[in-house]
VODREN-27739 format. One line per field, with one value per residue: residue number from 1; y, z, x of N, C-alpha, C in turn. Coordinates in steps of 0.2 Angstrom, whole numbers. Layout:
BEGIN
nr: [NUM/...]
nc2: [Y/...]
nc3: [Z/...]
nc1: [X/...]
cac2: [Y/...]
cac3: [Z/...]
cac1: [X/...]
cc2: [Y/...]
cc3: [Z/...]
cc1: [X/...]
***
This chain:
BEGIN
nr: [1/2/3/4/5/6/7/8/9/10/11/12/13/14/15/16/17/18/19/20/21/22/23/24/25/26/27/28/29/30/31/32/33/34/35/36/37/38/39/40/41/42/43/44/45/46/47/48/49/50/51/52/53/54/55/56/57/58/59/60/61/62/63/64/65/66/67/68/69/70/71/72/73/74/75/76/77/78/79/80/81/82/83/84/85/86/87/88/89/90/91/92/93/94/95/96/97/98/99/100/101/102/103/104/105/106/107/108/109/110/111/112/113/114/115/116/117/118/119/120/121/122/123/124/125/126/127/128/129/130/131/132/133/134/135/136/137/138/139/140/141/142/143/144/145/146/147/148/149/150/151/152/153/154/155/156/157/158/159/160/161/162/163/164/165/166/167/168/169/170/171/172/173/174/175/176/177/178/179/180/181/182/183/184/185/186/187/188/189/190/191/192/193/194/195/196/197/198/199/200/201/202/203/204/205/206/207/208/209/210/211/212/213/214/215/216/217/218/219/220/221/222/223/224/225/226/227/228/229/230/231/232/233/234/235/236/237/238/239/240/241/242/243/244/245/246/247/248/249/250/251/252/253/254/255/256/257/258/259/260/261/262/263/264/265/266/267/268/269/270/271/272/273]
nc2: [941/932/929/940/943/935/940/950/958/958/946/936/938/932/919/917/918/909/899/898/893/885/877/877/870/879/878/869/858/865/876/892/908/923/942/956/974/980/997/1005/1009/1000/990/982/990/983/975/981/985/976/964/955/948/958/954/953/960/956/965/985/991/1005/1013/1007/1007/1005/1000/988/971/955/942/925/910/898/885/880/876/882/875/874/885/890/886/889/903/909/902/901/911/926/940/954/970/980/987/1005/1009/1002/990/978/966/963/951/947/942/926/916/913/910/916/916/909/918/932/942/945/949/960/968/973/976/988/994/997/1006/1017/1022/1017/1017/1016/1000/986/972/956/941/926/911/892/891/880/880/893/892/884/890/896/890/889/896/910/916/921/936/946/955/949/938/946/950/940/931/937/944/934/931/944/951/951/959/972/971/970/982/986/975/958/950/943/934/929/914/912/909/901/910/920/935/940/937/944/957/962/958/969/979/976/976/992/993/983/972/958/945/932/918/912/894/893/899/913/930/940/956/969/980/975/957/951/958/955/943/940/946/937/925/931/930/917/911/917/907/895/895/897/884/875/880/877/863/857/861/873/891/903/915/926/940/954/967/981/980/976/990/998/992/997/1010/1012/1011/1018/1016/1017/1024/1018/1006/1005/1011/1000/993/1000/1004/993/997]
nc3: [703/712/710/713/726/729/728/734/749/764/767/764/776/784/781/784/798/802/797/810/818/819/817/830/838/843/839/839/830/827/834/841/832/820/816/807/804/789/779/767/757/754/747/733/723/718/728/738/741/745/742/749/760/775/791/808/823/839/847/847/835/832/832/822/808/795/791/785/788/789/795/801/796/804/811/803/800/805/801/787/783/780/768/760/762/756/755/769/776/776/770/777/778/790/795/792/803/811/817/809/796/783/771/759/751/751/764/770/783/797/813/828/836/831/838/848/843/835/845/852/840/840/852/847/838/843/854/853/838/829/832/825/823/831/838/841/851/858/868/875/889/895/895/906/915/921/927/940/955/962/948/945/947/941/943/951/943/932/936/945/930/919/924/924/914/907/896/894/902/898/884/887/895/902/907/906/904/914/911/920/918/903/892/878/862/868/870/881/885/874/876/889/887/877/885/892/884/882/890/890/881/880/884/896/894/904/905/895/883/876/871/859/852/841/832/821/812/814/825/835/836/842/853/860/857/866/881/881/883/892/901/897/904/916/919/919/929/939/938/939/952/956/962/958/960/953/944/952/961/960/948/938/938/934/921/918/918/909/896/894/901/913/918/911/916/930/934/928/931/937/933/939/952]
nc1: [1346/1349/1362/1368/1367/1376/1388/1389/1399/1398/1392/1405/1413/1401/1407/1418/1418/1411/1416/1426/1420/1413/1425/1431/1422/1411/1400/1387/1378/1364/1367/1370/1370/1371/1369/1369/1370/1370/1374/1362/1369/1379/1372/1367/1355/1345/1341/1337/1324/1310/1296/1291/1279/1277/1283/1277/1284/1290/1289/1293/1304/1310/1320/1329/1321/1321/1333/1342/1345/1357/1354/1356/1349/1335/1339/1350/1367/1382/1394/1390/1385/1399/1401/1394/1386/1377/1365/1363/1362/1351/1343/1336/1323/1322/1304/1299/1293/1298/1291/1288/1295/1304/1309/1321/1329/1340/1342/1325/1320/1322/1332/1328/1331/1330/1319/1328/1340/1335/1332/1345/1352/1345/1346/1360/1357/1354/1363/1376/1380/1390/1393/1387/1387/1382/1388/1380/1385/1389/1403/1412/1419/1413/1402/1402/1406/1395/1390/1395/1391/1395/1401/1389/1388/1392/1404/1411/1414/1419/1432/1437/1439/1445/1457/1465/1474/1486/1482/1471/1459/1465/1459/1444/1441/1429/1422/1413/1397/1383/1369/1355/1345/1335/1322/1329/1329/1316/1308/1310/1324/1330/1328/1333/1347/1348/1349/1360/1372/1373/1384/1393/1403/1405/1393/1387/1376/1364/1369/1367/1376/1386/1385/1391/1397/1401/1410/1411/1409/1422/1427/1417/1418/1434/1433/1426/1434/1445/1439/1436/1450/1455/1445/1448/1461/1458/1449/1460/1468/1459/1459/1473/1472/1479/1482/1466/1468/1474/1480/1487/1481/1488/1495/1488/1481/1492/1492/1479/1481/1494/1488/1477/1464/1460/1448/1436/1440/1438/1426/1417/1407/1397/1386/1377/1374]
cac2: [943/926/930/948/944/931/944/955/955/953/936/933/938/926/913/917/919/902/892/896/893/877/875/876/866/882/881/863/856/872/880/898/913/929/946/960/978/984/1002/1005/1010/992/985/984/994/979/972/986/987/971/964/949/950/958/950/958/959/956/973/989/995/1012/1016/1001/1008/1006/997/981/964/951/937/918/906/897/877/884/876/883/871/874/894/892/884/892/909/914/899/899/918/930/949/958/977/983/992/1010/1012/997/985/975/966/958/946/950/935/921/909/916/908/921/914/910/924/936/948/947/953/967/974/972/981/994/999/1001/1013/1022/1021/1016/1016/1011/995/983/963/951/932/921/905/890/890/875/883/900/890/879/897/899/885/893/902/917/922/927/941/948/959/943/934/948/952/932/927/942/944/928/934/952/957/951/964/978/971/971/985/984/966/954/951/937/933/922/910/914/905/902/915/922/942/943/937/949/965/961/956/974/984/975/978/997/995/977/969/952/943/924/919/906/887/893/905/918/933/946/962/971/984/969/951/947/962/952/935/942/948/930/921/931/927/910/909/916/904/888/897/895/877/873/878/872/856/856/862/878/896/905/921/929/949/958/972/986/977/977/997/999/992/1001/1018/1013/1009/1024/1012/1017/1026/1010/999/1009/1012/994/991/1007/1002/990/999]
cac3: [710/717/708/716/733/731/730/741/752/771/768/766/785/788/778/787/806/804/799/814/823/819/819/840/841/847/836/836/825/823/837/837/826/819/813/804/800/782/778/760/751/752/747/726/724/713/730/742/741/747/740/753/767/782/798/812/827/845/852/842/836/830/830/818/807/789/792/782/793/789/799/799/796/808/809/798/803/804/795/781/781/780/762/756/765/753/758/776/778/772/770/779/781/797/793/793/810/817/819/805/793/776/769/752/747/754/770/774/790/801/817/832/842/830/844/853/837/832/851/852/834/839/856/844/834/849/860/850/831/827/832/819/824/833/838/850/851/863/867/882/895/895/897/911/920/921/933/947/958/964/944/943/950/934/944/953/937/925/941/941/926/915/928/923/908/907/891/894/906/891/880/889/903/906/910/904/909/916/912/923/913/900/888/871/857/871/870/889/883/868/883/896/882/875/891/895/878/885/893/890/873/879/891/897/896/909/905/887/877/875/866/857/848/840/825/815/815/816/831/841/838/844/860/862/860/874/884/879/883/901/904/898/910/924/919/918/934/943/936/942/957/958/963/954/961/946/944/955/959/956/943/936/938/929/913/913/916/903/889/894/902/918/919/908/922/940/932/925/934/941/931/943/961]
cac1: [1346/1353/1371/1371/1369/1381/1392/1390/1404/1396/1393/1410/1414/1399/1408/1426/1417/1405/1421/1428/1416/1413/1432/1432/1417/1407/1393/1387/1372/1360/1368/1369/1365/1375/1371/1377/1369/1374/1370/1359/1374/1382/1367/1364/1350/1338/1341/1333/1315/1307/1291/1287/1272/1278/1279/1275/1290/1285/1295/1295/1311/1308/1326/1331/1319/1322/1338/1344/1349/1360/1356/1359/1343/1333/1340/1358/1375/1389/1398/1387/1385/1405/1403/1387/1382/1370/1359/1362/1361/1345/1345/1331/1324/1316/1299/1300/1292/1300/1286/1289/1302/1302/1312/1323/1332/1343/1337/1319/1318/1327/1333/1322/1333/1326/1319/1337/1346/1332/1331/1349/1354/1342/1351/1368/1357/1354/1370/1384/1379/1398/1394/1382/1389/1380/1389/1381/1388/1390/1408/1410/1422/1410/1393/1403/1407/1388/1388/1397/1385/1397/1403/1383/1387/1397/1408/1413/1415/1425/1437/1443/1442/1448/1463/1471/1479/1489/1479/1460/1455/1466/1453/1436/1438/1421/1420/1410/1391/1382/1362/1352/1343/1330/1320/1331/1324/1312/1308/1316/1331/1334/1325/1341/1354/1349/1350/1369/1376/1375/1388/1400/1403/1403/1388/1388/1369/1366/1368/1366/1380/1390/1385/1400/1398/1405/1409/1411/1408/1428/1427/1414/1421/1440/1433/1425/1441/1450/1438/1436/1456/1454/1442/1453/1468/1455/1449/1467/1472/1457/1459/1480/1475/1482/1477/1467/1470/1475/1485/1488/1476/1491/1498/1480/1479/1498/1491/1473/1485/1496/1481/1470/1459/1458/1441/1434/1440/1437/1419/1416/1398/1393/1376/1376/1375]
cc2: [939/929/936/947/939/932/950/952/955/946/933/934/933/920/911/914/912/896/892/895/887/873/871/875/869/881/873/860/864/875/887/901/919/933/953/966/982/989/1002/1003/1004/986/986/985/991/977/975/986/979/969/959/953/953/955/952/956/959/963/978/992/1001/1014/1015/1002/1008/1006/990/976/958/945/928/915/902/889/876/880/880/882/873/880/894/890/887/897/911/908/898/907/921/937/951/966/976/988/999/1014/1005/992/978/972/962/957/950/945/932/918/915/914/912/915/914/915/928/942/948/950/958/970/975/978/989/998/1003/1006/1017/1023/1018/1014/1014/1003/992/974/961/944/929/915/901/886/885/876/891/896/887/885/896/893/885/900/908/920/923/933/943/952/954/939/939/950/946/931/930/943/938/928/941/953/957/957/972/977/970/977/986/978/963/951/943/938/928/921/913/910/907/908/919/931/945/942/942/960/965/959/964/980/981/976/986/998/987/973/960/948/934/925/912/898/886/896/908/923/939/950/966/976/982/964/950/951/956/943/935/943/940/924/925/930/919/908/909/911/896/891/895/890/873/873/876/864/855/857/868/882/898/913/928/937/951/962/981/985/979/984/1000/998/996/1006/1018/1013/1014/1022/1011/1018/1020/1006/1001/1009/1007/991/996/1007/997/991/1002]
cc3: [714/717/713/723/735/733/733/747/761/771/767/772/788/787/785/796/806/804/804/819/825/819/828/841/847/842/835/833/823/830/837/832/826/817/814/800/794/780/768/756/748/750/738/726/721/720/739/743/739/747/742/757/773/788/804/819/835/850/844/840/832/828/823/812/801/786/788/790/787/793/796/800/802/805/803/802/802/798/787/778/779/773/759/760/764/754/767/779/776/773/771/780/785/792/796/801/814/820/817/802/787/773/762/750/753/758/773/779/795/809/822/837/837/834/846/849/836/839/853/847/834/845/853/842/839/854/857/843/826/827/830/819/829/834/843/848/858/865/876/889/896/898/904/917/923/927/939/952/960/956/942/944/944/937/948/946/931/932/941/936/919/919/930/917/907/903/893/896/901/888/883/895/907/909/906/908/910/916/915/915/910/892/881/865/860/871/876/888/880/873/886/892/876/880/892/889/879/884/892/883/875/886/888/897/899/904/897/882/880/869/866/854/846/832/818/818/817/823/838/842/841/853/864/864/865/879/886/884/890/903/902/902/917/927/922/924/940/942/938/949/963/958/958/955/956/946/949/956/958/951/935/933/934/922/911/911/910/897/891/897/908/923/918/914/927/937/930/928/939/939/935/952/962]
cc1: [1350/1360/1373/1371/1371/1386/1393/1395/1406/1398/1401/1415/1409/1400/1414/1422/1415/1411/1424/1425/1415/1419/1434/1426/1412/1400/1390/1380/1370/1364/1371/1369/1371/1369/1374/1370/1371/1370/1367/1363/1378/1375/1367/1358/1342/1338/1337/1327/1312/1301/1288/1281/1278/1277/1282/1282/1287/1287/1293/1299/1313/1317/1330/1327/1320/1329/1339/1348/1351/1361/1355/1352/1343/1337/1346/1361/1379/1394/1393/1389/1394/1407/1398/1383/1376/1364/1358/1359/1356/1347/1336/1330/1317/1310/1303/1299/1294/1294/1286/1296/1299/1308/1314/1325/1339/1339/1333/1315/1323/1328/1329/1326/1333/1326/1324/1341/1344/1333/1337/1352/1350/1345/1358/1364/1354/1358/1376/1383/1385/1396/1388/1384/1385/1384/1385/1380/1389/1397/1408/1413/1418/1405/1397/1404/1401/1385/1390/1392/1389/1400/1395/1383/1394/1404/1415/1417/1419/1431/1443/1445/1448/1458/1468/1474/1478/1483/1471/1460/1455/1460/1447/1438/1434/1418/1417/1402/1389/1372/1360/1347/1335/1328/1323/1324/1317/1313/1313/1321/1334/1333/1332/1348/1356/1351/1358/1373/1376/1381/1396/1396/1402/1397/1386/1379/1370/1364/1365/1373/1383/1386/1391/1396/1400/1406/1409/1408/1416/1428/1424/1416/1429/1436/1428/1431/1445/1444/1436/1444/1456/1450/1447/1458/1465/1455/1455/1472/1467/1458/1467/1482/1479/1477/1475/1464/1470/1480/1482/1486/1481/1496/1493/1482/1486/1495/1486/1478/1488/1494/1478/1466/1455/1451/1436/1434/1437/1428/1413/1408/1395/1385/1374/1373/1369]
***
């Protein structure tokens, strides 16, 4: 069973994603967690039907129901999972009524952000079932954002920061979110980090992370590093001294028009009003 979900070929997206991760020094000791839902079919089928103990989840995710997870182990590195996946990562299926989970093989210590990935993977399957990736990592120009009291106000915070480089804003129209602070791998976390995935692929968690999602793991790590980038453009010109003004507000509205983007942007936090 070990060989076969060696080769399974998730885990080598969790190999590719984690060396980069640990490349730009966002992921550092045990810091942050992935996953990744993989439908039955990609699963070998000796590899399906799970005969650990169940253990019970503190939310009930009904939608998620009899779903496989791919997530990263609790106390994992990076740098590790980037050389040996199948002991950093484990393969789990949600009970059928979304209560539970049980363990299949690889690291059967799931992550202690757990509930934030089940209550998170279960809004996709409810509101955007395309999307199945999980990243959250601690990238140091994002977490340092989170120490500005006016970008907590996200609209504040995706208006600067994404409008300091042409493409960002093409790539997020919706902005990017901003959570006040909440207790690491706490149930509130993964409730308020389910409800803004709705609506924006990437959300700053205060004075802790970044999470990205996406229809892959490479999806939600891309939309990490453009905003990672606007945030060194920021750093770069506060520390130089200059404005940081940013585009244009008709300059702005030329590029959604010409992306299709324009509804996506003008609309960007109407959940918010």
């Amino acid at each position: 069973m070990q060989e076969t979900f060696q080769n399974i070929t998730p885990l080598d997206d969790f190999s590719e994603i984690c060396e980069w991760l640990a490349f730009k020094g966002w992921s550092e000791a045990e810091g942050g967690n992935l996953s990744l839902r993989i439908d039955a079919e990609n699963i070998p089928e000796i590899l399906r039907n799970p005969d650990s103990d169940p253990v019970p989840l503190p939310l009930t995710v009904a939608a998620l129901g009899g779903q496989y997870l791919l997530i990263t182990g609790s106390g994992t590195r990076s740098r590790d999972i980037a050389l040996i996946p199948e002991e950093g990562v484990g393969l789990y299926k949600i009970a059928d009524d979304g209560k539970s989970y049980q363990w299949i093989i690889g690291n059967n210590r799931p992550t202690s952000e757990m509930p934030s990935h089940c209550a998170i993977q279960n809004e996709f399957m409810l509101s955007r079932p395309e999307y199945r990736a999980i990243v959250h990592t601690h990238p140091v120009k994002l977490i340092s954002l989170t120490h500005i009291p006016e970008f907590h106000d996200p609209k504040v915070l995706s208006d600067c920061i994404l409008g300091l480089q042409s493409e960002a804003r093409i790539q997020l129209p919706e902005g990017i979110g901003h959570l006040p602070f909440q207790v690491p791998g706490s149930l509130e976390l993964g409730l308020l980090s389910a409800e803004e995935v709705k609506h924006r692929n990437v959300i700053l968690w205060h004075m802790h992370g970044a999470l990205s999602v996406g229809t892959s793991l490479t999806h939600a790590f891309d939309q990490l590093e453009v905003v990672e980038k606007a945030a060194d453009i920021f750093w770069t010109l506060k520390q130089s001294g200059l404005s940081v003004d940013g585009m244009r507000g008709e300059d702005l509205d030329k590029s959604m028009e010409y992306f299709g983007r324009t509804d996506r942007y003008k609309n960007a936090f109407k959940d918010k009003d």
